[in-house]
C-alpha positions as CSV (number, residue, x, y, z in Angstrom):
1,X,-41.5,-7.4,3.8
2,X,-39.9,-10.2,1.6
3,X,-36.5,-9.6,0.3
4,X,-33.6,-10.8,-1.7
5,X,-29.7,-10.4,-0.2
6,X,-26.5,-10.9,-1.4
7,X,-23.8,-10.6,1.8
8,X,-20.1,-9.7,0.9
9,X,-18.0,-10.7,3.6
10,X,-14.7,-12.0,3.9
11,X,-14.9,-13.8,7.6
12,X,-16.5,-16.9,7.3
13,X,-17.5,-17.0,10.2
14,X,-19.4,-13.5,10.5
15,X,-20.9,-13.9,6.8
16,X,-22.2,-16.6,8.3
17,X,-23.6,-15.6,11.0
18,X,-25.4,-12.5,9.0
19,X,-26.8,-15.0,6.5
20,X,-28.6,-17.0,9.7
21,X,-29.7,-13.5,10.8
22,X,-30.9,-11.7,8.0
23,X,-32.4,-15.8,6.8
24,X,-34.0,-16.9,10.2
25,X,-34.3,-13.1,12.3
26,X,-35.5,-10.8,9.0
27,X,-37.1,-13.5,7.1
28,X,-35.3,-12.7,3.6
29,X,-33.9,-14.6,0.5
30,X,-30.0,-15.3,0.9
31,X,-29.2,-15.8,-2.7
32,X,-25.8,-16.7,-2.1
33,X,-23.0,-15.2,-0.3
34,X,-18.7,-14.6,-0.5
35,X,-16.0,-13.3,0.0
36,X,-14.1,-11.9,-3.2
37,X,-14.4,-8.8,-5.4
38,X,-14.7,-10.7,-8.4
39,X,-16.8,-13.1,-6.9
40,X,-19.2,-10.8,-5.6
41,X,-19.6,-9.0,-8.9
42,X,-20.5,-12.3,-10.6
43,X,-22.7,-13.5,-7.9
44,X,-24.5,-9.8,-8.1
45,X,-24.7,-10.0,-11.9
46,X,-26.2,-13.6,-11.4
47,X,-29.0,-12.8,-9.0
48,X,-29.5,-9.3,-9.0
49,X,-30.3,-9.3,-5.8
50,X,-32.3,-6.0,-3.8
51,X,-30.1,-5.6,-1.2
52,X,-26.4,-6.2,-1.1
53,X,-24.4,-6.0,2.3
54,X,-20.9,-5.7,1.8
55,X,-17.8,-5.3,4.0
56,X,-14.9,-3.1,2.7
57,X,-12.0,-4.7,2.9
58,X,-12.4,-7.8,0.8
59,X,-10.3,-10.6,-1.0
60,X,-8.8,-9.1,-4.4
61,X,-10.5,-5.2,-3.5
62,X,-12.8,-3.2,-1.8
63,X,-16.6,-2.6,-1.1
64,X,-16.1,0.4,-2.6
65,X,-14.8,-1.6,-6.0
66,X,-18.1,-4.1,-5.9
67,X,-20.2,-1.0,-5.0
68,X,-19.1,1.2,-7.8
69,X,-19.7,-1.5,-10.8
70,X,-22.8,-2.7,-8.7
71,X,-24.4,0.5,-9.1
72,X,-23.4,1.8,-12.2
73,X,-24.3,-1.4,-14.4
74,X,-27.7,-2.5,-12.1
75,X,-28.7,0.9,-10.2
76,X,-31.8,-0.9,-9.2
77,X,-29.7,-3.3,-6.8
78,X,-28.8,-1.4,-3.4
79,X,-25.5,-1.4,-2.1
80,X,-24.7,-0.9,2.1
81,X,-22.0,-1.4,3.8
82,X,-21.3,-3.4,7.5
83,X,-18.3,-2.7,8.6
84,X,-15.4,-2.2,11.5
85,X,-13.5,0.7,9.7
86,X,-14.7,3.9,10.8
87,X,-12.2,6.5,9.9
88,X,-12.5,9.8,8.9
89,X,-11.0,8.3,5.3
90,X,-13.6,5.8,5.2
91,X,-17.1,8.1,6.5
92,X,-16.0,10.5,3.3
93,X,-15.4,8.0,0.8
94,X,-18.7,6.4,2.3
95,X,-20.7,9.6,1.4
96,X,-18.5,10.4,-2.0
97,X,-19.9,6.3,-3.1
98,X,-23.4,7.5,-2.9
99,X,-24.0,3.8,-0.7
100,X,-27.1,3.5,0.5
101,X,-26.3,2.8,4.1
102,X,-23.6,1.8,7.0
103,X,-23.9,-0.6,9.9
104,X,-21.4,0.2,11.9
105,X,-19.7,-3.4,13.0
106,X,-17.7,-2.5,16.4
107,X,-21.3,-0.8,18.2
108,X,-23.8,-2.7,16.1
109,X,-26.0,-5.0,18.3
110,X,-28.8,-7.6,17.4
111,X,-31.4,-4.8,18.1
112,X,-29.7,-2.0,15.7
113,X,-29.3,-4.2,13.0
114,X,-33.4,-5.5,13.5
115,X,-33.8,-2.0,13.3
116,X,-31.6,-1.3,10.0
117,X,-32.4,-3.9,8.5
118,X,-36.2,-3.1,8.6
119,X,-35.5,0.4,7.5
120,X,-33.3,-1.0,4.4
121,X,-36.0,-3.9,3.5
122,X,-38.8,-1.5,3.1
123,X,-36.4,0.4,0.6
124,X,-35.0,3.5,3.0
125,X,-31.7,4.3,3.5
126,X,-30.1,3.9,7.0
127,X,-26.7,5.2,8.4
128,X,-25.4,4.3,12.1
129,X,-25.7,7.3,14.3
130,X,-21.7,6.8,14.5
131,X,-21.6,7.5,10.8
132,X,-24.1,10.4,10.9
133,X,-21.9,12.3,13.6
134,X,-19.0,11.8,11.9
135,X,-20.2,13.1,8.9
136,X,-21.5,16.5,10.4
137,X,-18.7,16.5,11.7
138,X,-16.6,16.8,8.8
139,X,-18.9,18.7,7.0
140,X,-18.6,21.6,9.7
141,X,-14.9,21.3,9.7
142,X,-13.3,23.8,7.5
143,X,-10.0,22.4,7.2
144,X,-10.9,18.7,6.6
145,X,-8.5,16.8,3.9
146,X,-10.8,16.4,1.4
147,X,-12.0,19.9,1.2
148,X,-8.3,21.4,0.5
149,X,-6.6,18.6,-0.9
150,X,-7.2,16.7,-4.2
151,X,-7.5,13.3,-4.9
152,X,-3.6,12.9,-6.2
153,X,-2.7,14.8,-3.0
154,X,-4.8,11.8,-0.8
155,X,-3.3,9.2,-2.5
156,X,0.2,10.5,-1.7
157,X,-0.7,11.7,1.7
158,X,-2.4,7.8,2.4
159,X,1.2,6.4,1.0
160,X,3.5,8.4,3.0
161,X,1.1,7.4,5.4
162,X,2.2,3.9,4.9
163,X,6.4,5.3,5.2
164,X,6.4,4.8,1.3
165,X,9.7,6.7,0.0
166,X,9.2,9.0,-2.7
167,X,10.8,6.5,-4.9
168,X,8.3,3.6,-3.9
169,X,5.3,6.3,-4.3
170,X,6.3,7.4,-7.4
171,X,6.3,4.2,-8.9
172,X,3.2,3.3,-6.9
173,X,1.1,6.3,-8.6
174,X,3.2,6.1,-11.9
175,X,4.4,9.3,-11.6
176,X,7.9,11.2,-12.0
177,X,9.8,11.2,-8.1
178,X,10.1,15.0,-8.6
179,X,6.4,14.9,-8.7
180,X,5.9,13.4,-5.6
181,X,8.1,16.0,-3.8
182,X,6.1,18.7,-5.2
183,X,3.2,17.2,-3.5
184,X,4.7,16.6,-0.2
185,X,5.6,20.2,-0.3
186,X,2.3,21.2,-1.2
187,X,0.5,19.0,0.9
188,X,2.6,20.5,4.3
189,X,2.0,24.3,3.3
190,X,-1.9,23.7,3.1
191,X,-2.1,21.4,6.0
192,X,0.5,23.7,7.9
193,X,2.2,20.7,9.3
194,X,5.9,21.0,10.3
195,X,7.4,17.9,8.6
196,X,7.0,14.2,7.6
197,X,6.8,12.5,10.7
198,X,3.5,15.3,11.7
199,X,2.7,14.1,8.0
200,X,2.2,10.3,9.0
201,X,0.7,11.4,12.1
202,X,-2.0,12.6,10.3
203,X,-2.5,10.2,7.6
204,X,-2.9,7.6,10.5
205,X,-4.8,10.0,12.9
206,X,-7.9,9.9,9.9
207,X,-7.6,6.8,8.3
208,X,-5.9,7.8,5.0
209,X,-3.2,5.8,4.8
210,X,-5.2,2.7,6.0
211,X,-7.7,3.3,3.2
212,X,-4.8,4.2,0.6
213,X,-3.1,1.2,1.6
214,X,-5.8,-1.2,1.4
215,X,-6.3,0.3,-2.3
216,X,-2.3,-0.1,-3.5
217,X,-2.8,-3.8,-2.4
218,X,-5.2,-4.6,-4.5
């Protein structure tokens, strides 16, 4: 089944290799490809493609910045995601985006992405089994971070992650350094962690403070 694909990827070298795959293996319409967050919203707003893979760290953002303006201003243009981050962090904010699917990079072979990629052409959604376990698993999970702690209590957990001071985080997140003690305190009674350094353990353990940090960068 014909189709027309944008790819979002900032190594050269595998967005090229995708484009020969998805051009010469899937049969589909490469209407252009990069490797920058503004770029790739201009390019998407250009072409309108079907299909748009996208990796998630990117040049200038994320795939979750393309994917957000992607979808809300052309909801007819479908947004999935190929890449090698696979944190807990990541699988939530995943779901939370409302993408239409995940190739998972580091078990993906030729024959799973002939596979997805037939799924996604004929307008179904696909998620690597990777993905789906992960997923059950932290919906079955009681305690996972995003189900007792809010988005402002992420961000400062992702940052301490990162060995931000309270200082640096306050003036990361704009807020008042008294604020961000609060959190911390907060943040250690309902995780029941003894401490900072069990703190940074944990942001690092699921991928918070490598998703926060990607997002503080950009």
């Amino acid at each position: 089944m014909f189709c027309r694909i944008a790819i979002i990827e900032d190594m050269p070298l595998y967005r090229d290799c995708l484009s020969q795959f998805c051009v010469s293996e899937m049969e589909c319409e490469l209407v252009g490809s990069c490797g920058e967050v503004d770029e790739a919203y201009e390019l998407v707003a250009r072409t309108q493609p079907e299909l748009v893979l996208l990796d998630l760290v990117l040049i200038g953002g994320t795939g979750f910045d393309v994917a957000a303006k992607v979808t809300r201003d052309y909801p007819n243009v479908r947004c999935v995601v190929i890449s090698a981050h696979c944190s807990d962090m990541m699988v939530y904010h995943i779901h939370k985006s409302g993408l239409f699917g995940f190739i998972d990079k580091n078990n993906a072979d030729i024959a799973e992405m002939r596979t997805a990629m037939g799924v996604l052409i004929k307008g179904h959604k696909y998620f690597s089994s990777f993905y789906q376990k992960a997923m059950l698993r932290l919906c079955m999970d009681g305690s996972a971070f995003y189900k007792i702690l809010t988005e402002r209590e992420l961000e400062v957990v992702g940052l301490i992650g990162n060995t931000l001071s309270d200082e640096e985080i306050a003036k990361a997140l704009q807020i008042a350094e008294a604020t961000v003690g609060t959190h911390r305190r907060n943040i250690l009674r309902k995780l029941r962690l003894d401490g900072t350094p069990k703190l940074i353990q944990y942001a690092n353990k699921h991928g918070i403070s490598d998703f926060i940090g990607v997002k503080t960068q950009t």
